[in-house]
C-alpha positions in Angstrom: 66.1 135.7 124.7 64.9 137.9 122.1 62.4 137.1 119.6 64.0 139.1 116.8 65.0 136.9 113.9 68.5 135.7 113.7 71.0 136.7 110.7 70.7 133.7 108.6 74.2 131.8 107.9 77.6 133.1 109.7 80.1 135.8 109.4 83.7 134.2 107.9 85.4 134.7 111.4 82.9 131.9 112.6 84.7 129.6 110.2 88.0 130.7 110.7 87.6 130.4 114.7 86.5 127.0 114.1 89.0 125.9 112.0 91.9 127.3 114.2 90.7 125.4 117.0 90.4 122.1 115.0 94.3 122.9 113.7 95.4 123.5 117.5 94.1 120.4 118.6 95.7 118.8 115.5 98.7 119.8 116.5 99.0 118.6 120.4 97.9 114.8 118.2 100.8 115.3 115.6 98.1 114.6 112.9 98.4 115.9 109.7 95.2 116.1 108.3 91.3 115.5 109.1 89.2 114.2 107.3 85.4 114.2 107.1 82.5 112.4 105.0 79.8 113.4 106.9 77.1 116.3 107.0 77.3 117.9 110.5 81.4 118.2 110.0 81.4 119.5 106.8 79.0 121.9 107.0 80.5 122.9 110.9 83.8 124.0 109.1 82.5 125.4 105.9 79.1 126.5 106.3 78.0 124.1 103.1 74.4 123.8 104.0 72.2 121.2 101.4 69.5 119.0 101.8 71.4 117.1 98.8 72.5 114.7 101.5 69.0 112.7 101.4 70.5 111.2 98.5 72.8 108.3 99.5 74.3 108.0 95.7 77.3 110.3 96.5 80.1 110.2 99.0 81.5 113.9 99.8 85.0 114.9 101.3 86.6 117.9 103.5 90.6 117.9 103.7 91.9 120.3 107.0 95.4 120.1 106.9 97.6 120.9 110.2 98.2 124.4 108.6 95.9 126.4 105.6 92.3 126.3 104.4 90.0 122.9 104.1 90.1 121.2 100.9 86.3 120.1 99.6 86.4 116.9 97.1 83.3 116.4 95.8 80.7 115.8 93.3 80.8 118.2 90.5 77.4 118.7 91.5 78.0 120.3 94.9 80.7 122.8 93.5 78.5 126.3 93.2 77.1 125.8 96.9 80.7 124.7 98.2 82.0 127.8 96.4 79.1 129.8 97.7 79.8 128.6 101.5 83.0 130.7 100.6 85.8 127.7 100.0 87.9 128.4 97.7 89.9 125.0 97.3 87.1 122.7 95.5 88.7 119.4 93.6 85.4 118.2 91.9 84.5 115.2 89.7 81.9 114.4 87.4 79.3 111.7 90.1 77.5 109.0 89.6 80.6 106.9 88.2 80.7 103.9 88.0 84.5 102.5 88.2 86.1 105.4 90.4 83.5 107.6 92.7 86.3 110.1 93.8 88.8 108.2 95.0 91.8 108.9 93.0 90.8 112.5 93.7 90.7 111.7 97.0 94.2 110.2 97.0 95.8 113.4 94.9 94.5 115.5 97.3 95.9 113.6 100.5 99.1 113.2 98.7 99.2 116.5 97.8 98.2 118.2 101.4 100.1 115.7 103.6 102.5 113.0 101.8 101.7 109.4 101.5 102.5 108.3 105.1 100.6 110.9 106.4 98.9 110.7 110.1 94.9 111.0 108.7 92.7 111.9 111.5 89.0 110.9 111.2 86.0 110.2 113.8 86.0 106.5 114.4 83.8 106.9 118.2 80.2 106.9 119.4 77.9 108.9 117.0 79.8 109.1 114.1 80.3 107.6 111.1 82.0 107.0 107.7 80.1 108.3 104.9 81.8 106.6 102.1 81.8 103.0 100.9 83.3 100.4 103.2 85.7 99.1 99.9 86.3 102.7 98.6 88.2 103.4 102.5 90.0 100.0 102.5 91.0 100.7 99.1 91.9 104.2 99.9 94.3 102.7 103.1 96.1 100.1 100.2 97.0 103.4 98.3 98.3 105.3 101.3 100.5 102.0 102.9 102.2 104.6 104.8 99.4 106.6 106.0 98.0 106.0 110.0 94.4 106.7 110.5 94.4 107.8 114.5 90.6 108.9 116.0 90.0 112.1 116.4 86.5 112.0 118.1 87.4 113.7 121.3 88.9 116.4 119.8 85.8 117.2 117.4 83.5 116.6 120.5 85.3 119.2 122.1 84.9 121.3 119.2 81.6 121.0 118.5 79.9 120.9 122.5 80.7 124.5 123.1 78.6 126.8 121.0 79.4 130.3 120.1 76.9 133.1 120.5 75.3 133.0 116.6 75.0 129.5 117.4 73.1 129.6 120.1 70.9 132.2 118.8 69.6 130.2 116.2 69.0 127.0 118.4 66.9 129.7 120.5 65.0 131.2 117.5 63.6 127.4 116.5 62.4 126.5 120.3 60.6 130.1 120.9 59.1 129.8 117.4 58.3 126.1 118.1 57.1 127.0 121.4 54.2 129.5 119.6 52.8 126.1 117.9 52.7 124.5 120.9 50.8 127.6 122.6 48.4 126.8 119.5 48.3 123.3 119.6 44.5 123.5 121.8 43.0 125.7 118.6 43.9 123.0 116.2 43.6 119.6 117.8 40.5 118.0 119.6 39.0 114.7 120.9 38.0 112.7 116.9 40.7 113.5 115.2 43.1 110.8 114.4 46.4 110.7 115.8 47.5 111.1 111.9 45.9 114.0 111.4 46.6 115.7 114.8 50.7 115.3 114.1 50.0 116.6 110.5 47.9 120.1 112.1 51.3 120.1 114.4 53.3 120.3 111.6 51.4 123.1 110.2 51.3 125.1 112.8 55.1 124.9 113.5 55.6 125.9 110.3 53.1 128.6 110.2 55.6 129.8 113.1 58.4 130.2 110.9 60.5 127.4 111.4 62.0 126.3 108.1 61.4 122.5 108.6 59.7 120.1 111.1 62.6 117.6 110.6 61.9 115.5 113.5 58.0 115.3 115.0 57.4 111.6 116.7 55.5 111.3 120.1 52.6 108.8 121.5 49.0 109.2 122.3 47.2 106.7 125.2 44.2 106.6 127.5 46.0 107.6 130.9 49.4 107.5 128.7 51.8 106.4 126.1 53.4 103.1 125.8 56.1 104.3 122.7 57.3 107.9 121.6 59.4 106.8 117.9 56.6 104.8 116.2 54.7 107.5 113.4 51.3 108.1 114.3 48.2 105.7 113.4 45.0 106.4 112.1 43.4 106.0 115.7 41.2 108.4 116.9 41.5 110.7 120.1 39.7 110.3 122.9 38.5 111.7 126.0 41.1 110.5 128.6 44.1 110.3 126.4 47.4 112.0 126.9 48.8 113.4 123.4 52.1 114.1 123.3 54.6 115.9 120.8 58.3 116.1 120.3 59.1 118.1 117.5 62.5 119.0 116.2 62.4 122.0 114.3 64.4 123.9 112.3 65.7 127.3 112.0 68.8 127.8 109.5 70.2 124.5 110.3 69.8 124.3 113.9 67.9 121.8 116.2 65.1 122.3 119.1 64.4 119.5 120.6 61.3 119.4 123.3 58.4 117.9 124.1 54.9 118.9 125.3 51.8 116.6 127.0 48.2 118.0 126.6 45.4 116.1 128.3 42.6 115.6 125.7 39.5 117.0 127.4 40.4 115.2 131.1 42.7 112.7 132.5 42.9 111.1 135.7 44.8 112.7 138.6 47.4 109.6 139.1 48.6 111.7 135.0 48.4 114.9 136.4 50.4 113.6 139.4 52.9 112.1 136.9 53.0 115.2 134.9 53.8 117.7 138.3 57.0 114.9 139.1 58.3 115.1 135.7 58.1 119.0 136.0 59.3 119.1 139.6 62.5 117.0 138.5 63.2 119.2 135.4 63.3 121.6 137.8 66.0 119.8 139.8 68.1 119.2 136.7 67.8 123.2 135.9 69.0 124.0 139.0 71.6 121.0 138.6 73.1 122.3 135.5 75.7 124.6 136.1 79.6 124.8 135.2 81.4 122.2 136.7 78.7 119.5 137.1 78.9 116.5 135.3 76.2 114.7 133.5 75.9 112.2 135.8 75.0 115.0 138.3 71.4 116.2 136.1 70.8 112.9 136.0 70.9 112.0 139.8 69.2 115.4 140.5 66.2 114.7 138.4 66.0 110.7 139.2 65.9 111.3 142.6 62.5 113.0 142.7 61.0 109.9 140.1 60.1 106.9 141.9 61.6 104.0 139.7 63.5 106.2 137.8 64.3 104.7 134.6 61.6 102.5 134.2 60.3 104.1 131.1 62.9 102.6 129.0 64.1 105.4 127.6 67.6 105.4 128.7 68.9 109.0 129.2 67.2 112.0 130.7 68.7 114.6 128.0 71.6 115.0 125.4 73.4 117.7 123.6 71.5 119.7 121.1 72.8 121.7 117.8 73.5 120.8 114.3 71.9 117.7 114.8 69.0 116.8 116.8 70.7 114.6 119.7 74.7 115.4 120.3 76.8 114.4 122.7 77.0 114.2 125.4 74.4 112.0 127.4 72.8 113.0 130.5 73.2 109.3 132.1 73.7 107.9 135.4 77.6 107.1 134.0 78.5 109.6 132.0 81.4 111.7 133.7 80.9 115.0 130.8 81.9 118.2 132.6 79.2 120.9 132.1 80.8 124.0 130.5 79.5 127.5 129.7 77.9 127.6 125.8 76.9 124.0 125.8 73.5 123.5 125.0 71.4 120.7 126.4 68.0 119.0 126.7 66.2 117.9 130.2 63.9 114.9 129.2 62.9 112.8 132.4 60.7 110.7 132.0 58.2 108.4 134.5 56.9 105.0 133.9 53.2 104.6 135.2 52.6 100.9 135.1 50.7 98.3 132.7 53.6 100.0 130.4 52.5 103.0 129.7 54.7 106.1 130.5 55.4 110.3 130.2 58.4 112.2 128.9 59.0 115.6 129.6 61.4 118.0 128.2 63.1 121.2 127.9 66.3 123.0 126.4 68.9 125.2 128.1 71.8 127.3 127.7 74.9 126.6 130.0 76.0 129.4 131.9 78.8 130.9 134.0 76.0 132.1 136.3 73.5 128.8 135.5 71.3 128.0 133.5 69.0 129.7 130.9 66.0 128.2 129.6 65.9 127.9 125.8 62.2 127.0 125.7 59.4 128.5 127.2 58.5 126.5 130.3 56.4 124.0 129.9 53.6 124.6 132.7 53.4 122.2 135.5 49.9 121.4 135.1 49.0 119.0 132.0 47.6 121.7 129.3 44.2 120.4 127.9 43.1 120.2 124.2 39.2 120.1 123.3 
């Protein structure tokens, strides 16, 4: 992969493409219209990109009927940037208020597009969610008595696995400029700084790489290992002997990496290092694993078979789907049946228990492809780096 910067943002055929496919599927479900609340769909079919969604206050609303261009009802607030993202149907009213946040809007709008007893689709399945209130959607079904509201979560699954090339570009430009702060990482963390501190230098640096945000940065830090990798980082100091390890998820024009690198803080003992070569040596399994027509469940046998007690480290899955957001779907698990196909875009994260509850993580991200795999990242290497 080149390291050229990416165009920022997408050409209007990305959009379009998108949206065709959506009203395709819509069609072979005889649904009428989809509708979305939340962040990653809205801004996957119109490009509206904000970090106004940190504020829970107001609920936000993207119409696709079976035929014709999305329909965004929204916050006056919200209207320039829709408009900018280059829709053109915006139904906007004037948020916070307090006895009707939208909803009659809402109800136009559906009434308008589709009829009252309209078939409604909207993600109901694993990792999704409504982003409106609870009473607002009850009270919006007790104004539509006709309407249905079938799932459409496979469909946008679907949709959304299979990445185009711009895509994919982007996810690549945040791992190799993520990857620079990791080749960095000895120059500005040593043995006395607090495990505080040493994320904040990490954050620094990634940024000093050109990522436009270190959304996501958790990890652990142990003599000999880590016992948790979500908890933020405490004021305890480094020491010799200690594994440090970060998982950032940067990002680059609204795109996710996702991956992890251990560094050995001055010396650890070889049972680590031994640890540290398995997790590499099954990562390598699940690369060679990960080709068009496997399954999920394959990666996951590949790499489990080369971890004694594989599992034991309580993490749960050894990878996910990467993009928009920092984990997608699917789940590299022992059950999950997910056909690999070519543009999908994954994460390898194996990870080893080592007794007395301490454990290591590894990971990397790839790029499915008709001829296998492509790594994303720049390989972690298979020895434990060390940091002064």
């Amino acid at each position: 992969m080149s390291e050229d910067t990416p165009q920022r943002g997408f050409v209007a055929q990305e959009f379009e493409n998108r949206l065709a496919r959506l009203q395709q599927g819509m069609r072979a479900q005889d649904i009428d219209l989809a509708f979305f609340t939340t962040e990653a769909e809205i801004r996957y079919f119109t490009g509206f990109f904000t970090q106004f969604w940190q504020s829970p206050t107001r609920p936000w609303f993207l119409l696709a009927p079976q035929s014709g261009n999305p329909v965004a009802v929204i916050p006056e607030i919200g209207a320039e940037c829709m408009r900018r993202a280059g829709v053109k149907d915006i139904r906007a009213w004037d948020s916070p208020a307090a006895d009707d946040h939208g909803l009659e809007l809402l109800c136009e709008t559906i009434v308008e597009l589709a009829g009252e007893g309209a078939s409604i689709g909207l993600p109901k399945g694993r990792e999704t969610a409504l982003r409106m209130p609870l009473a607002d959607f009850e009270a919006l079904t007790l104004r539509l008595p006709g309407a249905r509201f079938p799932d459409i979560t496979a469909l946008l699954l679907r949709l959304r696995m299979v990445k185009s090339a711009a895509e994919v570009e982007k996810i690549a430009h945040a791992c190799l400029s993520a990857g620079r702060a990791f080749d960095r990482a000895p120059e500005a963390i040593h043995a006395g700084m607090s495990e505080r501190e040493a994320f904040q230098a990490f954050k620094i640096l990634c940024l000093e790489e050109g990522v436009d945000d270190v959304s996501y940065l958790v990890g652990g830090a142990g003599r000999g290992g880590y016992r948790d990798i979500i908890s933020p980082p405490s004021a305890r100091r480094l020491t010799v002997g200690d594994v440090l390890m970060f998982d950032t998820g940067c990002v680059w024009d609204g795109y996710f990496c996702d991956f992890d690198r251990n560094f050995a803080v001055r010396d650890v003992a070889q049972d680590v290092h031994d640890a540290h070569a398995k997790l590499w040596e099954a990562t390598e399994a699940g690369l060679e694993a990960a080709k068009p027509g496997a399954c999920c469940a394959d990666l996951f046998h590949a790499m489990a078979a080369l971890l004694p007690g594989a599992g034991s480290a309580g993490v749960g899955r050894m990878g996910h789907g990467l993009g928009m957001q920092l984990t997608e779907f699917p789940s590299i698990t022992a059950s999950d049946p997910t056909v690999l196909q070519p543009g999908m875009v994954m994460t390898l994260e194996p990870s080893l228990g080592l007794g007395d509850g301490r454990m290591l993580v590894h990971e990397e991200n790839l790029l499915v492809r008709e001829d296998g795999p492509i790594l994303l990242t720049r390989r972690a290497p298979q020895r434990m780096p060390v940091i002064g």
